[in-house]
Every structure is written in structure tokens, then in C-alpha cells.
C-alpha positions in Angstrom: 6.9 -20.2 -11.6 10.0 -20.9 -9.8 11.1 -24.6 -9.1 11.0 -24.2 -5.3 7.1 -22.9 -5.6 6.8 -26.5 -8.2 8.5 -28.3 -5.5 5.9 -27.7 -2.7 3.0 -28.0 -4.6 4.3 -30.6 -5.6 4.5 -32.2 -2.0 1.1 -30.8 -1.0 -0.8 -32.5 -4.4 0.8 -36.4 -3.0 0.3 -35.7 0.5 -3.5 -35.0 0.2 -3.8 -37.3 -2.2 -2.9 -40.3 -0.1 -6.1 -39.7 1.7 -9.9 -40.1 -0.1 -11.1 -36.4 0.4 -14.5 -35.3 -1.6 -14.9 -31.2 -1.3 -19.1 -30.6 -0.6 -20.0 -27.7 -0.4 -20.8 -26.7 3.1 -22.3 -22.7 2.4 -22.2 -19.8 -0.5 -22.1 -16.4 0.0 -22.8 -13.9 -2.2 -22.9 -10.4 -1.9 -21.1 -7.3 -4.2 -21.5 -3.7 -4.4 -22.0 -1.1 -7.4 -20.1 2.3 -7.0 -21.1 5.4 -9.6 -19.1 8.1 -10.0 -19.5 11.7 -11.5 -16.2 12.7 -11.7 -14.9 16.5 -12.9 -11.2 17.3 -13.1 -9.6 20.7 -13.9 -6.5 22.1 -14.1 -4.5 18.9 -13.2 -1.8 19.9 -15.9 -1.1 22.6 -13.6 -0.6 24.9 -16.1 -2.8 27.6 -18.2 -0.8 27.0 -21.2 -1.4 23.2 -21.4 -5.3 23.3 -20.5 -6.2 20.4 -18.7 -10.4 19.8 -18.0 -12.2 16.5 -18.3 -15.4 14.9 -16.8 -17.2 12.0 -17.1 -19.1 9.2 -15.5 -17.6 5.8 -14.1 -19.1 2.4 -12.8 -17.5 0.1 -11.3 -19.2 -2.9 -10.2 -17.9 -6.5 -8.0 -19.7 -9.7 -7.5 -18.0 -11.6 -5.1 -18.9 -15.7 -4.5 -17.6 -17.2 -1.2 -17.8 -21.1 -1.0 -16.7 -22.7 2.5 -15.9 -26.9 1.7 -15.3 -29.5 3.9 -12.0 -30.2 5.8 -11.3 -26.4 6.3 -11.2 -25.7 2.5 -12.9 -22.3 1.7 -12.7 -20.6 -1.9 -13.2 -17.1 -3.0 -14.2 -15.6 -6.7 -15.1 -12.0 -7.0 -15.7 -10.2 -10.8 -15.2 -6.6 -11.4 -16.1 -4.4 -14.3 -14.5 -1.1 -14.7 -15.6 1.3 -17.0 -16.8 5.1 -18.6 -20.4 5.4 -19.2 -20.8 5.7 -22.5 -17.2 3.9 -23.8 -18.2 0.0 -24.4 -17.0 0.4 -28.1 -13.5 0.7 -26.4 -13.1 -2.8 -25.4 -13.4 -4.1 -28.8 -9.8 -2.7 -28.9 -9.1 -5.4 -26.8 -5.5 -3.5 -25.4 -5.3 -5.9 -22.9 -7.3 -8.6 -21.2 -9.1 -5.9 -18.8 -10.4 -4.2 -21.8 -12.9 -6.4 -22.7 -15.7 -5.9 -20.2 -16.1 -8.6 -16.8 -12.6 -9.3 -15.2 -11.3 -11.5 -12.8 -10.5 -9.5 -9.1 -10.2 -12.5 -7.1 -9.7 -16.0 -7.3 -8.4 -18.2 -4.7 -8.2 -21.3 -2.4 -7.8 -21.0 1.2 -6.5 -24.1 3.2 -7.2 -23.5 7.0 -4.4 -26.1 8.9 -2.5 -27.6 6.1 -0.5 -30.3 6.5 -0.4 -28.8 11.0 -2.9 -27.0 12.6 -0.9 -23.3 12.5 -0.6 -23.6 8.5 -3.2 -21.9 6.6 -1.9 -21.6 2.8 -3.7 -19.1 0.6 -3.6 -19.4 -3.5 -4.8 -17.4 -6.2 -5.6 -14.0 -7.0 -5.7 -12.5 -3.4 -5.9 -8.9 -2.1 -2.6 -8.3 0.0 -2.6 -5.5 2.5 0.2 -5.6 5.1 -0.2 -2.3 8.0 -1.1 1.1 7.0 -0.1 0.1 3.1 3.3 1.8 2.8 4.8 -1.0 1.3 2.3 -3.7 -0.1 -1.8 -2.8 -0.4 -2.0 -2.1 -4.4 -0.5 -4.3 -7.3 0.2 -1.0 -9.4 0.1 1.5 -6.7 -3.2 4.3 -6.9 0.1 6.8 -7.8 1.3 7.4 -11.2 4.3 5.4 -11.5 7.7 5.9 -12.1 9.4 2.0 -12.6 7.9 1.6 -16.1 5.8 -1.7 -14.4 1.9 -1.3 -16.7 -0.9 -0.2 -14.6 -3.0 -3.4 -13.4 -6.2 -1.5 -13.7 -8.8 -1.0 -16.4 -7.4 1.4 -18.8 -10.7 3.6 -19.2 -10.7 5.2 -15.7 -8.3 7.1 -13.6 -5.8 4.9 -12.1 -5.8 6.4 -8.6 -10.0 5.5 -8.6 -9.6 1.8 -9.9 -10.9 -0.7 -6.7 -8.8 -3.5 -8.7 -5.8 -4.1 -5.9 -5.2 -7.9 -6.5 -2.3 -9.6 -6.3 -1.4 -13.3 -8.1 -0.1 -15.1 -5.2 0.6 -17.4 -2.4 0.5 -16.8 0.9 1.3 -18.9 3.6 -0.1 -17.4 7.4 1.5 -19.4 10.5 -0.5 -18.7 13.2 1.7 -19.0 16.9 -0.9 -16.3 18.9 0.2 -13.8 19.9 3.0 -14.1 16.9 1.6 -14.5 13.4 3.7 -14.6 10.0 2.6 -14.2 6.4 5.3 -15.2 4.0 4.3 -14.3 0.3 5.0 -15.1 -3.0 3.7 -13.2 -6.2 4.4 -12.9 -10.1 3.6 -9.1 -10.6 4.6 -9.4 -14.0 5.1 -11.8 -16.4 7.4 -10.6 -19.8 7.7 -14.1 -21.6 5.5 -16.5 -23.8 6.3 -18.7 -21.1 5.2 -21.7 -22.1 6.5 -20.7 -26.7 10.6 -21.4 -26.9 11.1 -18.9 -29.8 14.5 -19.7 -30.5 18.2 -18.6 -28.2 18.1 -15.4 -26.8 14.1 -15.0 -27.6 11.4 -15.9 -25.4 13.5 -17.3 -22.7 11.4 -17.8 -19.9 12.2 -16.5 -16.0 14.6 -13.7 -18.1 12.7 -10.6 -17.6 10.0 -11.1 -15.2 8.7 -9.2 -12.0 8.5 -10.7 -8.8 7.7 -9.7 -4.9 8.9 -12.0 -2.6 8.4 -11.5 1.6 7.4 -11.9 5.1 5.5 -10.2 7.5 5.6 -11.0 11.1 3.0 -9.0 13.8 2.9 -9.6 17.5 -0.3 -8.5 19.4 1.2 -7.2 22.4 -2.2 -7.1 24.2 -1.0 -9.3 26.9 2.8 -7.3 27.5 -0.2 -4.2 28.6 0.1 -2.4 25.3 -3.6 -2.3 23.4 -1.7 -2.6 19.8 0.5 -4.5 17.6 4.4 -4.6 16.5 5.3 -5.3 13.0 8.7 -6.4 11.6 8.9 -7.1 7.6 10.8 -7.5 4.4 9.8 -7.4 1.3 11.8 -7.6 -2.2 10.5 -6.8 -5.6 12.9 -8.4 -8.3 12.7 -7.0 -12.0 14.7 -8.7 -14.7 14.5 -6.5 -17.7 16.4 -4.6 -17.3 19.3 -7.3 -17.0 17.6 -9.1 -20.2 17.3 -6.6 -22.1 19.8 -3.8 -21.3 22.4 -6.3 -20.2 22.9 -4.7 -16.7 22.2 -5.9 -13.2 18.6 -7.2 -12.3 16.7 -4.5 -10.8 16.1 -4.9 -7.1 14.4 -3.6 -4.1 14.8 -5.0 -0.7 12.8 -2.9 1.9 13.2 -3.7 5.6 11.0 -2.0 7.9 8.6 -2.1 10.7 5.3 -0.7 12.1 3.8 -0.2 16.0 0.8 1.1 16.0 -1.7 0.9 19.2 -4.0 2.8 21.9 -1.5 5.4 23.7 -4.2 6.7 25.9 -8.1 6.7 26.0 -9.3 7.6 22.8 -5.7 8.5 21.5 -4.2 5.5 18.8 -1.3 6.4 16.7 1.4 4.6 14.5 5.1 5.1 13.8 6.5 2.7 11.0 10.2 3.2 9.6 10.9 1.5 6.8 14.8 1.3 4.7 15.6 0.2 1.0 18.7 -1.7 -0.3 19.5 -3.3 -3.5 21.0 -2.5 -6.9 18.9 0.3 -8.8 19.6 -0.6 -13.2 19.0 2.6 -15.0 18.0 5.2 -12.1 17.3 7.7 -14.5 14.3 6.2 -16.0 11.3 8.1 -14.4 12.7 9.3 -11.1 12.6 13.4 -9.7 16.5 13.6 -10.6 16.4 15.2 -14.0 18.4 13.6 -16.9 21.7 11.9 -15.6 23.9 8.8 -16.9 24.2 6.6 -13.9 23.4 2.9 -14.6 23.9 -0.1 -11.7 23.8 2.3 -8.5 23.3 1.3 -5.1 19.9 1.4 -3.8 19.8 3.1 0.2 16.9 5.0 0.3 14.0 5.1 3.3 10.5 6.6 4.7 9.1 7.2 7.9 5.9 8.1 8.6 4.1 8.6 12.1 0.3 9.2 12.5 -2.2 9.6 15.2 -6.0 10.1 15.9 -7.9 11.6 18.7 -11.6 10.8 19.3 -13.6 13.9 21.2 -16.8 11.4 21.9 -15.6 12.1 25.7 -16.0 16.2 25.2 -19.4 17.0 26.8 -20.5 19.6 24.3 -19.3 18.5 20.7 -19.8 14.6 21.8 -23.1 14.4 20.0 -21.1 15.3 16.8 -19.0 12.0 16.7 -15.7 14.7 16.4 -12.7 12.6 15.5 -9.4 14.6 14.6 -5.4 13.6 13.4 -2.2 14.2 12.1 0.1 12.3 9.5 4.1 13.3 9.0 5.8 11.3 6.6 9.5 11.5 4.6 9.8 9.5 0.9 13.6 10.1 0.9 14.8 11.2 -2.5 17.8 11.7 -5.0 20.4 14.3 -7.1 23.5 13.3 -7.4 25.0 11.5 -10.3 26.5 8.9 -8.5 26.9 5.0 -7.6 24.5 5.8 -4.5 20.5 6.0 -4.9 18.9 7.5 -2.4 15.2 8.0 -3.9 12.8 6.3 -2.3 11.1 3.0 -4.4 7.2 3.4 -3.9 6.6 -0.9 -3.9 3.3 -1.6 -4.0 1.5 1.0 -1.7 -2.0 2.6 -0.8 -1.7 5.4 0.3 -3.9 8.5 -0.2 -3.5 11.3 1.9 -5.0 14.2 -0.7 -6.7 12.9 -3.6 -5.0 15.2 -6.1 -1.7 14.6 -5.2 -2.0 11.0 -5.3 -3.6 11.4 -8.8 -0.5 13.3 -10.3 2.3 13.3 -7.9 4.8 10.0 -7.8 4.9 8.8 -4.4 8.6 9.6 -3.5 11.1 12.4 -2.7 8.6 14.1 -0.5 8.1 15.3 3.1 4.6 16.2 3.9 2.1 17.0 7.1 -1.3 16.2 6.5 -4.2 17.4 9.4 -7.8 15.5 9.1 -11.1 15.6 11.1 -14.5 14.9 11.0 -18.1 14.7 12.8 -21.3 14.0 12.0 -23.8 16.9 11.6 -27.0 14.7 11.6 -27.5 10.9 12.3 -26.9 9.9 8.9 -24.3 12.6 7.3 -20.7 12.7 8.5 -18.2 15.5 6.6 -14.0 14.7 6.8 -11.7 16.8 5.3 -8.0 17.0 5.0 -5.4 20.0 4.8 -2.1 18.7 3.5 1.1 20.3 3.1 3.9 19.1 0.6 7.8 19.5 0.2 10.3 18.1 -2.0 12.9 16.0 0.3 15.7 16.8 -2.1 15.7 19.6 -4.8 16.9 18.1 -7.9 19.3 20.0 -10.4 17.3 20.2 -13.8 14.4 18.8 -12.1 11.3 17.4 -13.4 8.4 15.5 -11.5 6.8 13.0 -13.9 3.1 12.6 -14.0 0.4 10.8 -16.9 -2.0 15.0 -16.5 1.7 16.8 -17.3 2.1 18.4 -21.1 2.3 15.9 -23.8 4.7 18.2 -25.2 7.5 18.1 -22.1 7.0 14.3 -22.1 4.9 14.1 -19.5 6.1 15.5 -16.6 5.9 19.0 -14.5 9.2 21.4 -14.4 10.7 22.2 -11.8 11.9 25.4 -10.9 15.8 26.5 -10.9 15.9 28.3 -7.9 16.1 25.8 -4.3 12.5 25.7 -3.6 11.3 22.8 -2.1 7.9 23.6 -1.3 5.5 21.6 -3.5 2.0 22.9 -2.5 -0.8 22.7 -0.4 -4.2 20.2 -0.7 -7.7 20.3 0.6 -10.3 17.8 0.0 -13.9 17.6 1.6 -15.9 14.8 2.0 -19.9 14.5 2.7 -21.3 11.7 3.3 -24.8 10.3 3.5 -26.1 7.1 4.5 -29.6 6.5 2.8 -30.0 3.1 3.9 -28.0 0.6 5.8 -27.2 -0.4 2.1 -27.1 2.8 0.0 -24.4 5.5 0.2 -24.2 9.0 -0.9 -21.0 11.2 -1.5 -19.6 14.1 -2.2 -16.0 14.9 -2.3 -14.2 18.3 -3.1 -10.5 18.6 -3.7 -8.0 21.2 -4.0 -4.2 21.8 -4.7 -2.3 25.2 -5.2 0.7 24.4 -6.7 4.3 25.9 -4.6 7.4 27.6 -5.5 9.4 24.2 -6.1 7.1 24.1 -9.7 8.6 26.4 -12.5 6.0 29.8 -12.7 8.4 31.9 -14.7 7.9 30.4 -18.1 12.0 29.6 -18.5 11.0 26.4 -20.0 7.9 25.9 -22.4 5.3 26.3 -20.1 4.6 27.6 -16.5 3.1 25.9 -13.6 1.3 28.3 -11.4 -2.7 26.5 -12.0 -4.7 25.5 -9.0 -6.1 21.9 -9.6 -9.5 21.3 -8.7 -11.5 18.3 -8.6 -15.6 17.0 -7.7 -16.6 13.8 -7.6 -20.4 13.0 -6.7 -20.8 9.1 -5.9 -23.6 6.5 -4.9 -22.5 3.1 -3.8 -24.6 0.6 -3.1 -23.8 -2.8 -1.0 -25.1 -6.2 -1.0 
């Protein structure tokens, strides 16, 4: 914990201390869902000769308790458990501390006007979701990562499916309507025995940790005539390991961005959110699209944009009793391959994103341009089907390439090759989604996914293997909400 965060808590313990205060308990609410998953991936090695097919069943299950005190004091505890059907002898492995069964999702204080009435600090293990989730919405991302940082979620299901997107941090929200800032603070990662001095050079604390740091201002700009909202951030993650432990430069990502997003016309709302990276980039090479370089200390200068827009058809006379809703998504992830002081591949953060479920599940989140189409209606009362077509590129075609992913062959270290000919074009995806809502409380789902594999991937078998397998995907699911 840094000595400025010390320093204000600090303040805030003796200033409501000089007062008699006694928390009571003003209302509890409790509520939770259960979500059950039949889940059956093929293929998602992408390649005959490395056969990739799994299936199985999941549960994941949240209780969530929410307390409101006295004197604008509100607190929040949610559990979650995580887990295979059939797998409970795997948490006496105890791996790490969401092996074990019941784990804590969130936990956190909320002080409504502290210290002035525009002040509301928030404390604890806290969901963070700033926009459409480019930047911050998931503590490890729901994309296979490419920084080294551990997944946060529970190690026996598939990353890109956990519901665990919890943050540890603090949050202060100044309210000045039509203006309101977030300014945040949270430990993603922390490398020492903080509080065990193991002797010089061991143990240090503050050495090698993780940290985001940022701020997030939005202006409703309801009253300028525009039904929508304007969006100007920064956000920094800081990683110190590789300074401790390599000896180089700390490892840092400053991203600078913003986001408008608002009704252009009747039933027409779209987005357009530009966002640019700076900072010092220790060891590039280390999971990145780039192939195998020596570059160490480079200059970060990377950046995405990504524009979006939906349409509702409720107003067309003969398809309105169909609840027709379609849209688009572009978006650049720039990328990198040169071997040079200058980094251009774009750092993924903390983001949500899922435009195709399969390429979320083994595609890194960078170095990509893609176009994504999406619709839906409602057949009967109760059963709406979505779908969405997506089409991928590779921003930059690396020399040597490789695209690293946890489904590629063990035996190439994980990742997919690349072919050596200038190919950018990654694939295409489908997925389909039926829904059906049995009650106001019970769900039903059904969701098909699809993703043919394009000439940027190596289907000549130069290297080891060749990549020319469609992945395919079902996943049957009941959720039920309370």
C-alpha cells in the first residue's frame, strides 16, 4: 500500500472519529444467481495434427449481501464458486486461494458524501467497468494473456467464461452533475511477503508489484441537446518485475483516451472511443505477435479505435412485432514488427470485450483490425435469437510470426504459426444465440460458435504442424436469478 493511500486513510479514520457515530443497520438485501453450463469445444488448436476436443459441465454460483447503515454508509459482500461438475478433489490441491471451493467476489464499503456532499469513496473488492470496457471491465481480461500477469479466475474453467471481474480497490466518485469523476486506485498484483523482511535484496516489499492507477471523467451532455455522454480518461498500469528482477526499466502503460457515445437519431445510438498508449515497454518480446526479437526497454506508442452503432427496427410496420434490433462494430488493436526502440503493439489493460466468443477464447486481444455485424428479434414472446458474423485481420504481419494462445500445441509452446507469406487475414466467426425466458427468474440458452481459420495462419505444414481446422463450439446454459 503506498504511503499517500496510508496518508488519507489515515485522515478519514481521525476525522470521523472526532464524532460519536454507531452504524445500525438500516436494510439487507439478498439476492444471487446460479448459472449451469454444458460446454463442448472442438478444434480450438486449430489444427488436425494437434487434436483439440473437450466438454464438460460448469457451475458457477454468487450470493450477494447488501447492507445500507446509517449516515450514508452502505456495504456490499457477494461469494462466488467456480467450478467443473465432477472436479471437487481438485481444490485439495489448493494452487491458489480460488481453488479451494467459496471465494470472495466482492467486498466493500461505500461512503455516500464523505468528508462534502459530492465525495462518495468506495473501498474493497469492487467491480470496475469504465464505458464500453476497452480499457478497464476485467481484472485479468476474458482473453488469453500475453503480459505474463496470472489469471484472477478459478483455474478449473475456461477463463474467457469466469463471471469473477473484481478488482481490489478504491475509488473515489465526485459527483459535479452534469460532470462526474472516478479516480481509482488498485493493487492488481501483489509479488512480495509484504509484511516477512527475508533479508537485502529478498522480499523487499513495493519491488515488484502491479498496480493501476486513473481517472475517469464523463459529462452527460443531455442539457448541450445531445441525448449521450463524453468521456475523457487515463489510466496507467505499473509492473515492477521486471525492473526487480531483470534489472531493467519498470514496465509501464499509460493509456489516454476517450469515448462519446449517444442517440444520433431516433432509434439510432452509436459510440466512437479513441484511445493511445505511452510508456516504457521492459522485455517486449515476452508473449507479443512479433516473433522472437532482442529488444529490451522500448518505447511504448501504440493505440485502438473502435466505433459501434445500433439500429432499432421497432418503428418498421411489418417486422416490429419481432423486437428487430441490428449493428455494426469496427475496431483497430494497433500492433508491432520491428526490432526496434519503438513499440507499437497495442497493451490489452484490463478489458471486456467479447465480440465472437471463439476468438476471445484463443486470440490475444491486440494487433488486430476487425468488422463485426450483429442482430436480433424475438420469434415468440419469450425467445429472442442474436447472432454475430465477425471478420478478423492482423494490423501488422509480423516476420517469423506466432499468435500465442493457452488451446495452441503444447509442443510449439503454446501458440499458433503464422504463415510466411503477407497474409493478414485472420478468419471469420459466427456465433448464435437462443434464448428463452421460462420465468421472470429462470433462463434458458443456447449458443453456437464458429471460426474458420484465414490465410494469415500457417496451412502448409512448413513448421510442425498446420493450421487450416474450423473451431467449433456449443454451450447449453440455465441461469437462474434471485
Amino acid at each position: 500500500m503506498g504511503k499517500r493511500l496510508i496518508l488519507v486513510l489515515a485522515i478519514a479514520f481521525v476525522v470521523c472519529s472526532l464524532s460519536s457515530a454507531f452504524a445500525a443497520v438500516q436494510n439487507i438485501k439478498v439476492s444471487g444467481d446460479i448459472l449451469m453450463r454444458a460446454i463442448d469445444r472442438q478444434n480450438f488448436s486449430l489444427s488436425e495434427d494437434y487434436k483439440y476436443h473437450d466438454s464438460g459441465f460448469i457451475s458457477q454460483v454468487r450470493v450477494r449481501i447488501d447492507a445500507d447503515l446509517t449516515d450514508n454508509v452502505s456495504a456490499c459482500i457477494r461469494l462466488i464458486n467456480e467450478r467443473t461438475w465432477g472436479n471437487d478433489w481438485y481444490g485439495a490441491l489448493a494452487v491458489n486461494e480460488r481453488d479451494d471451493g467459496v471465494g470472495i467476489d466482492l467486498a466493500y464499503v461505500t461512503l455516500k458524501e464523505f468528508l462534502y456532499s459530492p465525495l462518495s469513496l468506495t473501498v474493497g473488492r469492487q467491480e470496475l467497468r469504465f464505458g464500453n470496457a476497452l480499457i478497464i471491465g476485467d481484472v485479468d481480461t476474458n482473453s488469453p494473456r500475453v503480459d505474463g500477469v496470472p489469471e484472477a479466475n478459478e483455474w478449473q474453467i475456461p477463463w474467457d467464461l469466469s463471471l469473477r471481474k473484481s478488482f481490489d480497490a478504491v475509488r473515489a466518485t465526485l459527483n459535479y452533475e452534469p460532470l462526474v469523476v472516478d479516480v481509482i486506485y488498485s493493487k492488481i498484483q501483489e509479488n512480495d511477503i509484504w509484511w516477512m523482511q527475508m533479508g537485502p535484496g529478498v522480499g523487499t516489499p513495493e519491488k515488484n508489484d502491479v498496480d493501476l492507477y486513473g481517472m475517469n471523467a464523463s459529462y452527460d451532455m443531455t442539457a448541450l441537446g445531445f441525448k449521450g455522454a463524453t468521456d475523457i480518461y487515463w489510466f496507467s498500469k505499473m509492473n515492477r518485475a521486471p525492473a526487480y528482477v531483470l534489472g531493467q526499466k519498470k514496465d509501464s502503460v499509460h493509456t489516454i483516451g476517450f469515448l462519446t457515445r449517444g442517440q444520433i437519431v431516433n432509434n439510432l445510438t452509436a459510440s466512437l472511443e479513441g484511445a493511445f498508449q505511452f510508456g516504457n515497454a521492459a522485455n517486449p518480446l515476452v508473449g507479443d505477435m512479433k516473433g522472437f526479437t532482442a529488444s529490451v526497454d522500448a518505447k511504448r506508442r501504440a493505440w485502438a479505435l473502435q466505433l459501434t452503432a445500433n439500429y432499432d427496427l421497432k418503428d418498421v410496420a411489418r417486422i416490429s412485432k419481432y423486437s428487430p434490433q441490428v449493428g455494426v462494430i469496427y475496431g483497430i488493436l494497433s500492433g508491432d514488427k520491428k526490432d526496434n526502440k519503438k513499440y507499437t503493439m497495442w497493451d490489452p489493460m484490463f478489458e471486456d470485450q467479447t465480440i465472437n466468443s471463439i476468438t476471445n477464447a484463443i486470440l490475444p486481444h491486440t494487433n488486430t483490425q476487425y468488422v463485426a455485424l450483429k442482430g436480433s428479434f424475438k420469434p415468440m414472446e419469450d425467445v429472442t435469437v442474436s447472432g454475430v458474423w465477425g471478420y478478423y485481420l492482423l494490423w501488422v504481419k509480423p516476420t517469423f510470426g506466432w499468435v500465442p494462445s493457452t488451446y495452441g500445441p503444447v509442443g510449439l509452446g503454446g501458440v499458433y504459426s503464422l504463415s510466411d507469406n503477407n497474409d493478414k487475414y485472420l478468419g471469420q466467426a459466427l456465433d448464435i444465440t437462443t434464448t428463452y425466458d421460462y420465468t421472470e427468474d429462470v433462463q434458458f440458452g443456447l449458443t453456437f460458435g464458429y471460426f474458420n481459420p484465414g490465410t494469415a495462419f500457417d496451412k502448409t505444414a512448413n513448421g510442425i504442424w498446420r493450421f487450416d481446422e474450423n473451431a467449433v463450439q456449443m454451450i447449453g446454459s440455465m441461469k437462474v436469478t434471485f
